[in-house]
N, CA, C, O and CB atoms as a CASP TS submission, in Angstrom:
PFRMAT TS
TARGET T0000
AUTHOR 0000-0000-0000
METHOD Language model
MODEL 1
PARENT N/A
ATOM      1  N   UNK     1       6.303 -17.729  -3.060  1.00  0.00           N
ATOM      2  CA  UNK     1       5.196 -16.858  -2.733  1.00  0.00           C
ATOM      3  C   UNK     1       5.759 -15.525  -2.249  1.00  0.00           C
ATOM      4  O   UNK     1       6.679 -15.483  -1.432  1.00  0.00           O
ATOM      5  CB  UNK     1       4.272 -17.503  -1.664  1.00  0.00           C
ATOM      6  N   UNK     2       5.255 -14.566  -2.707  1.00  0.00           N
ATOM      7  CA  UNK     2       5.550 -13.144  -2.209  1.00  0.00           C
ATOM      8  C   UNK     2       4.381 -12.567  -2.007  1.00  0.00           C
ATOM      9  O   UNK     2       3.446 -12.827  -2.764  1.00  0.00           O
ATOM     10  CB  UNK     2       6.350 -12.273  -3.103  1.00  0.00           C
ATOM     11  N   UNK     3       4.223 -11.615  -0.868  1.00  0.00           N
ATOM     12  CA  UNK     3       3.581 -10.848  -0.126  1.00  0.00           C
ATOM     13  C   UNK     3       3.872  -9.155   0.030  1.00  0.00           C
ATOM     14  O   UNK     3       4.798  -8.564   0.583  1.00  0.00           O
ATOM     15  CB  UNK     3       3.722 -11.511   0.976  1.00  0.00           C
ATOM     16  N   UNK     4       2.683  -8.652  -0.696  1.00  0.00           N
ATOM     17  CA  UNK     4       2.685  -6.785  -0.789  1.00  0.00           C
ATOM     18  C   UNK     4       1.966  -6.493   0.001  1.00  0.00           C
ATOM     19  O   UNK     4       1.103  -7.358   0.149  1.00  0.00           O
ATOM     20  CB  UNK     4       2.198  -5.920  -2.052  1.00  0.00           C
ATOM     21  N   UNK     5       1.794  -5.147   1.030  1.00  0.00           N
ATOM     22  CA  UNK     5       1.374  -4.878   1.508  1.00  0.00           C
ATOM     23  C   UNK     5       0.705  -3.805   0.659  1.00  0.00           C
ATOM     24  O   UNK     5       1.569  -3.064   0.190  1.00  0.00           O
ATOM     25  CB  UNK     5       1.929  -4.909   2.397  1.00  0.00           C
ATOM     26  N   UNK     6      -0.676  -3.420   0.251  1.00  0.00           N
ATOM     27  CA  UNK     6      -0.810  -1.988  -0.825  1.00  0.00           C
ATOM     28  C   UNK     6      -1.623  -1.093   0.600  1.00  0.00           C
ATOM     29  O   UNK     6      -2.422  -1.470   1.457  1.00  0.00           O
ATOM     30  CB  UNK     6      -2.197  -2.280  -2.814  1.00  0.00           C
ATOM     31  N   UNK     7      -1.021   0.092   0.346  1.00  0.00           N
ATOM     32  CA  UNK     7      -1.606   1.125   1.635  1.00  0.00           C
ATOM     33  C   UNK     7      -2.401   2.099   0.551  1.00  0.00           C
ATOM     34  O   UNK     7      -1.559   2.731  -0.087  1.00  0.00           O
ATOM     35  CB  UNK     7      -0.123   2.152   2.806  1.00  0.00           C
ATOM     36  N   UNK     8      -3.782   2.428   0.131  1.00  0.00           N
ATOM     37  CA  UNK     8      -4.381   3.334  -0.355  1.00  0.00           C
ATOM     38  C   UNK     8      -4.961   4.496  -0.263  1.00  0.00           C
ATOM     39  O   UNK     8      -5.966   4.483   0.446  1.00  0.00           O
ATOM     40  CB  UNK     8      -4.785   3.024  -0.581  1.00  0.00           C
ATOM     41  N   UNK     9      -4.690   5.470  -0.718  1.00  0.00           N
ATOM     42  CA  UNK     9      -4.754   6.959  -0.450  1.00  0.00           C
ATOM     43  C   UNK     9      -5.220   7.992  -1.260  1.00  0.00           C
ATOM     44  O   UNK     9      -4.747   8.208  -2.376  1.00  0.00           O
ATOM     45  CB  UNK     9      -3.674   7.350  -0.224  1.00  0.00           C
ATOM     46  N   UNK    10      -6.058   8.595  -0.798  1.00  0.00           N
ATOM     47  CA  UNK    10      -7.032   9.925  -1.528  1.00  0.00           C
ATOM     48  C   UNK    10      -6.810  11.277  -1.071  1.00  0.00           C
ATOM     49  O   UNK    10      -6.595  11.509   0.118  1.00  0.00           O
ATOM     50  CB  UNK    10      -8.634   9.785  -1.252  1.00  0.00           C
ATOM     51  N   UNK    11      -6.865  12.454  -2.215  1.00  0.00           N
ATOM     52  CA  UNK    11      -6.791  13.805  -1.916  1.00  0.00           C
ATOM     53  C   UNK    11      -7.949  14.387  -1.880  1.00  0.00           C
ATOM     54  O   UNK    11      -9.083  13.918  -1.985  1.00  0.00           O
ATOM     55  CB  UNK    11      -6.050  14.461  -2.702  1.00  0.00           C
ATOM     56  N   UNK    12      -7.445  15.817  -1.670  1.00  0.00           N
ATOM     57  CA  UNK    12      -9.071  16.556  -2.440  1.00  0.00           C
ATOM     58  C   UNK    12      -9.533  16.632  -3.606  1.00  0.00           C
ATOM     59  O   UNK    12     -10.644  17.022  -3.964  1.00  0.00           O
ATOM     60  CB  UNK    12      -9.276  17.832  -2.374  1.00  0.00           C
ATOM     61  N   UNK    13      -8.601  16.225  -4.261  1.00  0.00           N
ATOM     62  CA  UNK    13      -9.239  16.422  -6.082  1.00  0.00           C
ATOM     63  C   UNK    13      -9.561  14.486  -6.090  1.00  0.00           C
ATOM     64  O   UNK    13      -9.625  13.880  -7.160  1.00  0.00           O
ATOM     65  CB  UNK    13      -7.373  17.242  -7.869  1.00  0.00           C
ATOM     66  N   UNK    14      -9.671  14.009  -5.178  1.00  0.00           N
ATOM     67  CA  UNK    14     -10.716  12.258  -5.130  1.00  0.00           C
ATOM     68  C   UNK    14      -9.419  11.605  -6.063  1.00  0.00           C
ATOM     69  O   UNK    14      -9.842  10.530  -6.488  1.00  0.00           O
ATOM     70  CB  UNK    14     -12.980  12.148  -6.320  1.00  0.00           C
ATOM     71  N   UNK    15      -7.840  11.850  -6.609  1.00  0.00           N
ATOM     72  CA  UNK    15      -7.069  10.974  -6.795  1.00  0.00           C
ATOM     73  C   UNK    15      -6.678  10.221  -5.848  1.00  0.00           C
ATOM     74  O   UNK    15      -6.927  10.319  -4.646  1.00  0.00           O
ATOM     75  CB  UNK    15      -6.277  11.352  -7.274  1.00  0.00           C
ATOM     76  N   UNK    16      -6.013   9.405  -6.439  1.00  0.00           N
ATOM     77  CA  UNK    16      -5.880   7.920  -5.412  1.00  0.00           C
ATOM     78  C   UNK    16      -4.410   7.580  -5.731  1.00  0.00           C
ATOM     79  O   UNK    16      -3.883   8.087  -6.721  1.00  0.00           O
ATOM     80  CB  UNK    16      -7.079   6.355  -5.901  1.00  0.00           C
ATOM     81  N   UNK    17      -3.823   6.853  -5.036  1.00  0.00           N
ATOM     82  CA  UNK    17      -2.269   6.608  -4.399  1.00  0.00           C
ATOM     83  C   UNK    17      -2.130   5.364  -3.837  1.00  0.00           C
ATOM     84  O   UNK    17      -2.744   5.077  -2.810  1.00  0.00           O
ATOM     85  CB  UNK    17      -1.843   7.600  -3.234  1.00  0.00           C
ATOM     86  N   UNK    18      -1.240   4.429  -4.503  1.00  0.00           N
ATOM     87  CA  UNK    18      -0.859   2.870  -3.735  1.00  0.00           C
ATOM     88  C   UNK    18       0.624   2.665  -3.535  1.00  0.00           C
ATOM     89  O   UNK    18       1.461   2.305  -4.363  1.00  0.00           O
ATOM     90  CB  UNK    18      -1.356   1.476  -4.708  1.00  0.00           C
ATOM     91  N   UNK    19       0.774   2.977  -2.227  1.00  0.00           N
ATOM     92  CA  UNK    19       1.895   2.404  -2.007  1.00  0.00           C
ATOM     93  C   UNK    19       1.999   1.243  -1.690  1.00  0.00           C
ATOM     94  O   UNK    19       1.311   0.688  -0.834  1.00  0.00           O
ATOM     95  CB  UNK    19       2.432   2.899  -1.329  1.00  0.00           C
ATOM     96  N   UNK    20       2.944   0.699  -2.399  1.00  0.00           N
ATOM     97  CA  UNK    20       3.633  -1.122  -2.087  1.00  0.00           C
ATOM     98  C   UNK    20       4.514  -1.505  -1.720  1.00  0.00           C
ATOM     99  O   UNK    20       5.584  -1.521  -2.328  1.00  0.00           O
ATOM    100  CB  UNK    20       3.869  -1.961  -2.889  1.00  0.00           C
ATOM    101  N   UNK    21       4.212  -2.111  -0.113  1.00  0.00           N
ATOM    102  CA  UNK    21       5.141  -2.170   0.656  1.00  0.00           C
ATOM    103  C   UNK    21       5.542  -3.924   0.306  1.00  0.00           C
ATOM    104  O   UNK    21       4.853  -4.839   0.760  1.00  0.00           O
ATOM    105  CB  UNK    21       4.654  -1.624   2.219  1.00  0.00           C
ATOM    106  N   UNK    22       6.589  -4.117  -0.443  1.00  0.00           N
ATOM    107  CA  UNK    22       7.141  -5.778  -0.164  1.00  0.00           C
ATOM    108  C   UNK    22       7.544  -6.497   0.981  1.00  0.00           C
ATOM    109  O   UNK    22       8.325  -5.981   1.781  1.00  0.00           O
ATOM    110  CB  UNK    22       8.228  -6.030  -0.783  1.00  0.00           C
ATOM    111  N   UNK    23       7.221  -7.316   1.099  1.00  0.00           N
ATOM    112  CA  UNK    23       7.591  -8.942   1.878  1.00  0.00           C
ATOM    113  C   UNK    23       7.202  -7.626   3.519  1.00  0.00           C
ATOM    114  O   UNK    23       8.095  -6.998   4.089  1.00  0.00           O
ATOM    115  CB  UNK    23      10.165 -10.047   1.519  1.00  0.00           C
ATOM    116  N   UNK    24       5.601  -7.554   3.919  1.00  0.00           N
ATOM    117  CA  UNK    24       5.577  -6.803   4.811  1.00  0.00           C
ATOM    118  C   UNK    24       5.749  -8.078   6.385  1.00  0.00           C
ATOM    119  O   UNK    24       5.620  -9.298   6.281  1.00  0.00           O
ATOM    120  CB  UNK    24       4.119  -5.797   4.523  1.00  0.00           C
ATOM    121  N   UNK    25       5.993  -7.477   7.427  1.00  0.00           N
ATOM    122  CA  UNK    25       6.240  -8.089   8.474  1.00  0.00           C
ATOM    123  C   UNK    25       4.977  -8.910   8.851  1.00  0.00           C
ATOM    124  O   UNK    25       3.867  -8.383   8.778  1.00  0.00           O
ATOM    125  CB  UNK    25       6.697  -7.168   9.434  1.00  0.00           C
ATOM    126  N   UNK    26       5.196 -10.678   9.406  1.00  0.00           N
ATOM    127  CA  UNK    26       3.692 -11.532   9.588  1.00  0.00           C
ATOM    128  C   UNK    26       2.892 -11.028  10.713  1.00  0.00           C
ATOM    129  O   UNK    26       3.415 -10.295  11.553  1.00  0.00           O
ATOM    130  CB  UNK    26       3.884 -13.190   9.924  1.00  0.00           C
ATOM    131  N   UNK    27       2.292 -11.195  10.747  1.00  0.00           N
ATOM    132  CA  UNK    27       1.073 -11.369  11.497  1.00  0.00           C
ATOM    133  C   UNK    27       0.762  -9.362  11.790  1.00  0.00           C
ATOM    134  O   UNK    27       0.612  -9.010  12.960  1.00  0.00           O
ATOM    135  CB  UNK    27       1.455 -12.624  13.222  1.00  0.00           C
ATOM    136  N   UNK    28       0.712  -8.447  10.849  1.00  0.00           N
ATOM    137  CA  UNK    28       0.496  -7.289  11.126  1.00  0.00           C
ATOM    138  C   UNK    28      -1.097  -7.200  11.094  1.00  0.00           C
ATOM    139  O   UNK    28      -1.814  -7.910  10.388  1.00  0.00           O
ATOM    140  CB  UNK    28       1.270  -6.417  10.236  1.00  0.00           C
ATOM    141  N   UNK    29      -1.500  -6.282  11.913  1.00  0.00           N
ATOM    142  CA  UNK    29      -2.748  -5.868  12.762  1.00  0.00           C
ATOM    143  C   UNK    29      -3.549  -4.794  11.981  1.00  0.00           C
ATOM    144  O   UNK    29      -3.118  -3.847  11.323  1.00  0.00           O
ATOM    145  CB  UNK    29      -2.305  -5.250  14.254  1.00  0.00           C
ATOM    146  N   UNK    30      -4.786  -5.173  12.215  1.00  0.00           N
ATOM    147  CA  UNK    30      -5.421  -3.683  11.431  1.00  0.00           C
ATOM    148  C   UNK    30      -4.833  -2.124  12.356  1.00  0.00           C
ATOM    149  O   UNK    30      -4.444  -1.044  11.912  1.00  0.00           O
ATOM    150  CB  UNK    30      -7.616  -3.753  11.573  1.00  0.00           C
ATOM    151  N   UNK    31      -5.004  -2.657  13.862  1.00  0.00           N
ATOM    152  CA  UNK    31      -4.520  -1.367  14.370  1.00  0.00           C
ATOM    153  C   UNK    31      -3.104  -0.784  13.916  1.00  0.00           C
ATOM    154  O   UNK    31      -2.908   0.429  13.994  1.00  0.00           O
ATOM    155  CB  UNK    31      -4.497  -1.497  15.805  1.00  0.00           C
ATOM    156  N   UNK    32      -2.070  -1.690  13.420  1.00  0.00           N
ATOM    157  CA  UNK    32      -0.771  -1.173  13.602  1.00  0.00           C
ATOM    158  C   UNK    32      -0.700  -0.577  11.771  1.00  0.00           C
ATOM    159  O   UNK    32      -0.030   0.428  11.533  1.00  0.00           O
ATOM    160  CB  UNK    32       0.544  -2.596  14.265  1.00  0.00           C
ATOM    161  N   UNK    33      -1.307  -1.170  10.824  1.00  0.00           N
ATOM    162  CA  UNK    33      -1.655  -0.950   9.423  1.00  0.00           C
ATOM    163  C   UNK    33      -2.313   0.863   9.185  1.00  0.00           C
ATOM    164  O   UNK    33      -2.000   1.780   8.426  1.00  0.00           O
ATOM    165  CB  UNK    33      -2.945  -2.295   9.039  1.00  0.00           C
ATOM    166  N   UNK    34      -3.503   0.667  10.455  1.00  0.00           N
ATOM    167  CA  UNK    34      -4.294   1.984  10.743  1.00  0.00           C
ATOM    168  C   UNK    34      -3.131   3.113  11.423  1.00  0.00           C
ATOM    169  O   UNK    34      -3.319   4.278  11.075  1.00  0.00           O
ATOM    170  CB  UNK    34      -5.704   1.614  11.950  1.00  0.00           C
ATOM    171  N   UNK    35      -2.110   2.897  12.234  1.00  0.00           N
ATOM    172  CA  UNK    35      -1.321   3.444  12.663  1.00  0.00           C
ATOM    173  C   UNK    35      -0.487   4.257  11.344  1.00  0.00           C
ATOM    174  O   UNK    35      -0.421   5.451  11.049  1.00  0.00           O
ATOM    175  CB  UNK    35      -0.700   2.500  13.512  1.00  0.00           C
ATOM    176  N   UNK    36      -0.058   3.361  10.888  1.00  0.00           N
ATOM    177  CA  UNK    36       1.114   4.169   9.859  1.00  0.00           C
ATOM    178  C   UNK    36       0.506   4.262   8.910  1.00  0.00           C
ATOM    179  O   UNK    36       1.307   4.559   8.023  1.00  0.00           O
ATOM    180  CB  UNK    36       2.501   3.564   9.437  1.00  0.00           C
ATOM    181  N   UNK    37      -0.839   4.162   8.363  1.00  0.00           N
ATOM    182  CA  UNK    37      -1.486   4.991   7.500  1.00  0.00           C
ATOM    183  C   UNK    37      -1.460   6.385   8.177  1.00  0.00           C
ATOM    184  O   UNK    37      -0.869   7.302   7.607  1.00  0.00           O
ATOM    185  CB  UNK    37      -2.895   4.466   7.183  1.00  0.00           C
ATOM    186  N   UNK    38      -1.973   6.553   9.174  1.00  0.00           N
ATOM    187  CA  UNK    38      -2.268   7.903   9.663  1.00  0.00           C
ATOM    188  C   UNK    38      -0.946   8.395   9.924  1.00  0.00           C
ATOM    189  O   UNK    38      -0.966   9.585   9.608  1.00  0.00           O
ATOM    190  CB  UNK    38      -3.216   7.983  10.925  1.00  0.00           C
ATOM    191  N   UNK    39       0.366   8.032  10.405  1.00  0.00           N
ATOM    192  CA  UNK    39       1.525   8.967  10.466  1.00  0.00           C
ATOM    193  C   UNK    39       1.807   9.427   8.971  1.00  0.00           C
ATOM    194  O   UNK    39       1.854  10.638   8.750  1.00  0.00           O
ATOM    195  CB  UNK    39       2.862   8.231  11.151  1.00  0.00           C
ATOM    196  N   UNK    40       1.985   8.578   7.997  1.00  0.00           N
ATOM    197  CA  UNK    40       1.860   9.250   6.798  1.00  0.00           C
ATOM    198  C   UNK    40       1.475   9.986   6.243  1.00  0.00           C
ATOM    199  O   UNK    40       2.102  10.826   5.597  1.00  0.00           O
ATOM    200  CB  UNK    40       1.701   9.005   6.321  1.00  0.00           C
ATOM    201  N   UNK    41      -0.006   9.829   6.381  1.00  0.00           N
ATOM    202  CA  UNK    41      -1.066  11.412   6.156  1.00  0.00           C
ATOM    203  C   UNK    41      -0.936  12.352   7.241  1.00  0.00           C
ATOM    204  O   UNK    41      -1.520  13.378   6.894  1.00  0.00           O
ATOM    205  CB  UNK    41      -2.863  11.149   6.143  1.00  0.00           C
ATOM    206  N   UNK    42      -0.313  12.514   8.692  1.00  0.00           N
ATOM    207  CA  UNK    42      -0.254  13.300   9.407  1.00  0.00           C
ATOM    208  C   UNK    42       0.945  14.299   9.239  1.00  0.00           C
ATOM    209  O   UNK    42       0.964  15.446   9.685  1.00  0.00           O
ATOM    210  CB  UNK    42      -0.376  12.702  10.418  1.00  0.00           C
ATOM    211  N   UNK    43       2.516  13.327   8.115  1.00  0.00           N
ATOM    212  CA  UNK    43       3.959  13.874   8.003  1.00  0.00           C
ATOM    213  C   UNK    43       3.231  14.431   6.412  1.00  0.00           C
ATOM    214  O   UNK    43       4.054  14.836   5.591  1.00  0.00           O
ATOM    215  CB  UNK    43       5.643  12.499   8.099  1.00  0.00           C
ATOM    216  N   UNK    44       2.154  14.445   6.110  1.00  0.00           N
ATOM    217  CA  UNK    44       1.686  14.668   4.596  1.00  0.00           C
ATOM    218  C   UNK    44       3.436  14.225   3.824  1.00  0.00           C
ATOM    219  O   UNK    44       4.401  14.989   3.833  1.00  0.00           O
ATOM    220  CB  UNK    44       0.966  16.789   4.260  1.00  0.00           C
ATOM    221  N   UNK    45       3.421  13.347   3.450  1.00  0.00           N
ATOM    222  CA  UNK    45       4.454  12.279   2.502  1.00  0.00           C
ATOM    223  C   UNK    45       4.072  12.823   1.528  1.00  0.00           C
ATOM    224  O   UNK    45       4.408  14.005   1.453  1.00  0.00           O
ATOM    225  CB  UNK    45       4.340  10.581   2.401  1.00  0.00           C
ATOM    226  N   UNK    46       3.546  12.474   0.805  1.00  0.00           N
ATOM    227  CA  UNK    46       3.339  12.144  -0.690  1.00  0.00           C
ATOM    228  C   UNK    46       2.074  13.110  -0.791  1.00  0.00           C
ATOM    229  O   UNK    46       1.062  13.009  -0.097  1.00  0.00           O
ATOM    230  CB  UNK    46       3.044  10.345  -1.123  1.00  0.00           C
ATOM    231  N   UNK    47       2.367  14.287  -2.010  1.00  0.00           N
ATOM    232  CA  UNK    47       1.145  15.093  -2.770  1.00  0.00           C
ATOM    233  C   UNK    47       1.114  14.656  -4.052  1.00  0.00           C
ATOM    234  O   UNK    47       1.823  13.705  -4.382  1.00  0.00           O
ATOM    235  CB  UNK    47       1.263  16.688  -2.835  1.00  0.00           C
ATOM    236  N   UNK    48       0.267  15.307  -4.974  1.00  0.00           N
ATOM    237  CA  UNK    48      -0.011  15.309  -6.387  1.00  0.00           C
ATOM    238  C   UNK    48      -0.353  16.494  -6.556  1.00  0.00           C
ATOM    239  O   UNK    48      -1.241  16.836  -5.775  1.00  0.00           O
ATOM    240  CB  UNK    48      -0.959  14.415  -6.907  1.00  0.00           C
ATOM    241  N   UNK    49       0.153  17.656  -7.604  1.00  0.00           N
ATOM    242  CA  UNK    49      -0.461  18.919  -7.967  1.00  0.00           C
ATOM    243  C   UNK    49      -0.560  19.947  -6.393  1.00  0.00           C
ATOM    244  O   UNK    49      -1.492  20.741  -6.272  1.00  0.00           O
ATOM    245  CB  UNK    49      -2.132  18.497  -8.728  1.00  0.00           C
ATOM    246  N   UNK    50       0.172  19.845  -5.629  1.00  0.00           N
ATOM    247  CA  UNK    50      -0.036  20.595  -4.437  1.00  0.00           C
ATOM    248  C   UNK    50      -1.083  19.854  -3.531  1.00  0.00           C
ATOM    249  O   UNK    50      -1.227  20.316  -2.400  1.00  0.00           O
ATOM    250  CB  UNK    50      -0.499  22.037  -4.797  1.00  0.00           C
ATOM    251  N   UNK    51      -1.848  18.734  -3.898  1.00  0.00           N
ATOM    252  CA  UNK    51      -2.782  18.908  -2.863  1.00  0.00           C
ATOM    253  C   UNK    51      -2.361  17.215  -1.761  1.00  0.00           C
ATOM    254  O   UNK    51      -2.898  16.165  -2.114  1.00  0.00           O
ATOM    255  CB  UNK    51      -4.673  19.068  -3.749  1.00  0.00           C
ATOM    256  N   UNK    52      -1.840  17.221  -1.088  1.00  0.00           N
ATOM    257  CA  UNK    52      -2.172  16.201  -0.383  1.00  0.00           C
ATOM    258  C   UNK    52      -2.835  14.860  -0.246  1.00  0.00           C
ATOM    259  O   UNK    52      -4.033  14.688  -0.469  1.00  0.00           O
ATOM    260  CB  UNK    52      -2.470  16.593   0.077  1.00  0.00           C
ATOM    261  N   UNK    53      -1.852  13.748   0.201  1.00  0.00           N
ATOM    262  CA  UNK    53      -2.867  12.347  -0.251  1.00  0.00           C
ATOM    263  C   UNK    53      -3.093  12.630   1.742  1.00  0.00           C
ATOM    264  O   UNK    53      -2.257  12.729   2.641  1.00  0.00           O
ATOM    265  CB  UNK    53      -1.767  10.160  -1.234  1.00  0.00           C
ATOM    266  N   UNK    54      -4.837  12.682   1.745  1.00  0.00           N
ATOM    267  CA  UNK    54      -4.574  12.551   3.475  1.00  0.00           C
ATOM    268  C   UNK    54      -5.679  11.986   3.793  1.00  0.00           C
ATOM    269  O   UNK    54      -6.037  12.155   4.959  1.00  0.00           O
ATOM    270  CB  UNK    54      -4.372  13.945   4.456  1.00  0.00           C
ATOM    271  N   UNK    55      -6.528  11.183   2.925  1.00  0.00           N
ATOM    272  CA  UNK    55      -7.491  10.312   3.608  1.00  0.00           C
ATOM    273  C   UNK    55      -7.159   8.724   3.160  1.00  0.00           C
ATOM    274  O   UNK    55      -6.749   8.362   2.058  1.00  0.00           O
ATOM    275  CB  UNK    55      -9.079  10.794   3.179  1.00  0.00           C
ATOM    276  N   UNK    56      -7.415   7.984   4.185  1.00  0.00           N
ATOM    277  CA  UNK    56      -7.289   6.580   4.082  1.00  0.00           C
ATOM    278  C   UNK    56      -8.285   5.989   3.342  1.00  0.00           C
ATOM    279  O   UNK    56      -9.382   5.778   3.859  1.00  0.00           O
ATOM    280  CB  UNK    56      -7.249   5.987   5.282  1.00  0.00           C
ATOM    281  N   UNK    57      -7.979   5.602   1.849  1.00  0.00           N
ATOM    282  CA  UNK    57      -9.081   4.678   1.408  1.00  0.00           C
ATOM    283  C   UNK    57      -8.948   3.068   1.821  1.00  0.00           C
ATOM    284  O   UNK    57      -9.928   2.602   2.403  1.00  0.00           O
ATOM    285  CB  UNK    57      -9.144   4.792  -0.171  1.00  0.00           C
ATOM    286  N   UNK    58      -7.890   2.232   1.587  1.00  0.00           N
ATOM    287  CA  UNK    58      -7.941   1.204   1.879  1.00  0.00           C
ATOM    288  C   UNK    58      -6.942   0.222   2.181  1.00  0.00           C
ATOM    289  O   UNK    58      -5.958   0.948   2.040  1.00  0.00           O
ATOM    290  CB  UNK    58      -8.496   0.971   1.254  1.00  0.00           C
ATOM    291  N   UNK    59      -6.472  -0.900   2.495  1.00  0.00           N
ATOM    292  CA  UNK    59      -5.301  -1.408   3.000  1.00  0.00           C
ATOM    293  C   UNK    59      -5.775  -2.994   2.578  1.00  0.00           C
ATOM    294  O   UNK    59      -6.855  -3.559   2.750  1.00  0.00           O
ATOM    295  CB  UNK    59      -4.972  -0.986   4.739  1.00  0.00           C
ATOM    296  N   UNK    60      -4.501  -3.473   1.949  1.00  0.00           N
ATOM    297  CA  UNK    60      -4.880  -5.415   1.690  1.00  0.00           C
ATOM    298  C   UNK    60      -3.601  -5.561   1.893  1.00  0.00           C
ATOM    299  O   UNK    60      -2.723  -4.703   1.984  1.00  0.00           O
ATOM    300  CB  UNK    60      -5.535  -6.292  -0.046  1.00  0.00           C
ATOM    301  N   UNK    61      -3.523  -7.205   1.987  1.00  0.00           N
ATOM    302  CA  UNK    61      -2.529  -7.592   1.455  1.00  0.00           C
ATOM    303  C   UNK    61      -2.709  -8.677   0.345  1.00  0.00           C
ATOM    304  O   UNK    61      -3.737  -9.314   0.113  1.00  0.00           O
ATOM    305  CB  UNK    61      -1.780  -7.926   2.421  1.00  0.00           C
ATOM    306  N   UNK    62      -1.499  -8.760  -0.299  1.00  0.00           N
ATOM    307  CA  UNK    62      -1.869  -9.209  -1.531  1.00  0.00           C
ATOM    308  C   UNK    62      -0.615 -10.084  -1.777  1.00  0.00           C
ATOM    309  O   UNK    62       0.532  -9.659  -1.920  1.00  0.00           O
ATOM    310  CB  UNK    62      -2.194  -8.037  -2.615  1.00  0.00           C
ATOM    311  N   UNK    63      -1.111 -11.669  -1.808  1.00  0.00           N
ATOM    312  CA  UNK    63      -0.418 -12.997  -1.926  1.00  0.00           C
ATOM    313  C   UNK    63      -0.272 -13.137  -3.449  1.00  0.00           C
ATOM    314  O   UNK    63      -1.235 -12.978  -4.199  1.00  0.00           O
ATOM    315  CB  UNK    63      -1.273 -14.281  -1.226  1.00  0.00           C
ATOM    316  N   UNK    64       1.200 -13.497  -3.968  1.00  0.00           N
ATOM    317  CA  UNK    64       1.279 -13.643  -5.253  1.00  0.00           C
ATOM    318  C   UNK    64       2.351 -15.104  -5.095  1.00  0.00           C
ATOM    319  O   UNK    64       3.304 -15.343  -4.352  1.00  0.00           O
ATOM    320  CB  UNK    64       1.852 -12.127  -6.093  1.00  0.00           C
ATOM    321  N   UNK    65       1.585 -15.984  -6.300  1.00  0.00           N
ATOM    322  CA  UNK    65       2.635 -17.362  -6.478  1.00  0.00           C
ATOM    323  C   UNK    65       2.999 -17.372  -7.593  1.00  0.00           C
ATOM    324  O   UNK    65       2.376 -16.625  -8.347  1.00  0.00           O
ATOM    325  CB  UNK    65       2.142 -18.783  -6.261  1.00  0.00           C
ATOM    326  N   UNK    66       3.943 -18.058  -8.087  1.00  0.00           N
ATOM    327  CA  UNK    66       4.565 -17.540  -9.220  1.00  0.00           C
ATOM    328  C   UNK    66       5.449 -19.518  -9.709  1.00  0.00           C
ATOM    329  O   UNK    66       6.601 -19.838  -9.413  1.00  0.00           O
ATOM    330  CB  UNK    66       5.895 -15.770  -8.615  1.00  0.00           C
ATOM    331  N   UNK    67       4.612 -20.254 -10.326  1.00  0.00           N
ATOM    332  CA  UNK    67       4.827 -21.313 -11.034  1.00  0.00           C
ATOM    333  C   UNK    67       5.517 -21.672 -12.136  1.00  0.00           C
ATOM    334  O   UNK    67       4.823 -22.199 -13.006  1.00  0.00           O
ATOM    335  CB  UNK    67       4.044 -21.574 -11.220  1.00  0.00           C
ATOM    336  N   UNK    68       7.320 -21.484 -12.508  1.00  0.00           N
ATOM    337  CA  UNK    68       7.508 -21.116 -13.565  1.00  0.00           C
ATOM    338  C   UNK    68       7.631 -22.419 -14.093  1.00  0.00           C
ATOM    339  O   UNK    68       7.869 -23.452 -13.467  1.00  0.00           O
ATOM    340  CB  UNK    68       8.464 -20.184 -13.711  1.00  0.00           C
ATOM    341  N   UNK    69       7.382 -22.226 -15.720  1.00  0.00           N
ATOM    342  CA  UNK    69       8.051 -24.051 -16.488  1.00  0.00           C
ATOM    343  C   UNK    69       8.905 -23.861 -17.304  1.00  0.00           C
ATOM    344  O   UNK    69       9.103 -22.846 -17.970  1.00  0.00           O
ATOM    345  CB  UNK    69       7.017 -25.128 -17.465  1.00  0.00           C
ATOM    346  N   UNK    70       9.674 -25.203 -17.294  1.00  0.00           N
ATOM    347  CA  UNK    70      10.856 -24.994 -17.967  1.00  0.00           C
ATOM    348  C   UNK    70      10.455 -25.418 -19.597  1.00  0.00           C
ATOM    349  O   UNK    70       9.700 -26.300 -20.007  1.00  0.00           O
ATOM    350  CB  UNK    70      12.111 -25.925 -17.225  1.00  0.00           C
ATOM    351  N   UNK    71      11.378 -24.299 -20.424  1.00  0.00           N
ATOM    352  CA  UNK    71      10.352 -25.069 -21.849  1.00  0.00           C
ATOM    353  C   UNK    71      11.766 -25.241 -22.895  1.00  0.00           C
ATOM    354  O   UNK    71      12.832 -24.638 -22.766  1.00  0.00           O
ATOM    355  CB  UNK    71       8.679 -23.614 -22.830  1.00  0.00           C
ATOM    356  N   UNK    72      11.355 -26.397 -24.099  1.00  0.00           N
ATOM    357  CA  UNK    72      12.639 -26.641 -24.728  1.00  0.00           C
ATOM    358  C   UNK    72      12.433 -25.535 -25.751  1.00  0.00           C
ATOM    359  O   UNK    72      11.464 -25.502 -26.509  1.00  0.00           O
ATOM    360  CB  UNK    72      12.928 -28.219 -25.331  1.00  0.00           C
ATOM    361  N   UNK    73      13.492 -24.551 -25.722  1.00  0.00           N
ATOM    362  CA  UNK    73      13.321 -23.259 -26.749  1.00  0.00           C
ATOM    363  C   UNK    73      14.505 -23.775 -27.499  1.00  0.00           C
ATOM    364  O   UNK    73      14.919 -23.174 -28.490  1.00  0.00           O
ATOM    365  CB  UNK    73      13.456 -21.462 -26.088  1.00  0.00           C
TER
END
């Protein structure tokens, strides 16, 4: 099982931005999630076309399992 953290982000021209954070630390908090969304948009990180990703659209995390089979090739 692996675990992404996706942090989502909007400019003024309404594009959108996912950063994916892997294997993020357990038991993280909406406050501490809400935290480093906002230092990010506050160090403005990441633009597109000059304009800034600086509003918070959304934050998950996202559980992936991965079942492989062995096959006679």
């Amino acid at each position: 099982m692996s675990l992404v953290l996706q942090l989502t982000f909007t400019n003024a021209l309404k594009q959108t931005m996912t950063l994916n954070i892997d294997s993020p630390k357990a038991n993280l908090t909406e406050a501490e999630i809400d935290a480093a969304m906002q230092t990010i948009i506050d160090q403005a990180v990441f633009e597109k076309e000059g304009f800034a990703f600086n509003t918070k659209k959304s934050a998950r995390i996202v559980e992936r399992n991965v079942t492989p089979f062995e096959l006679n090739v």
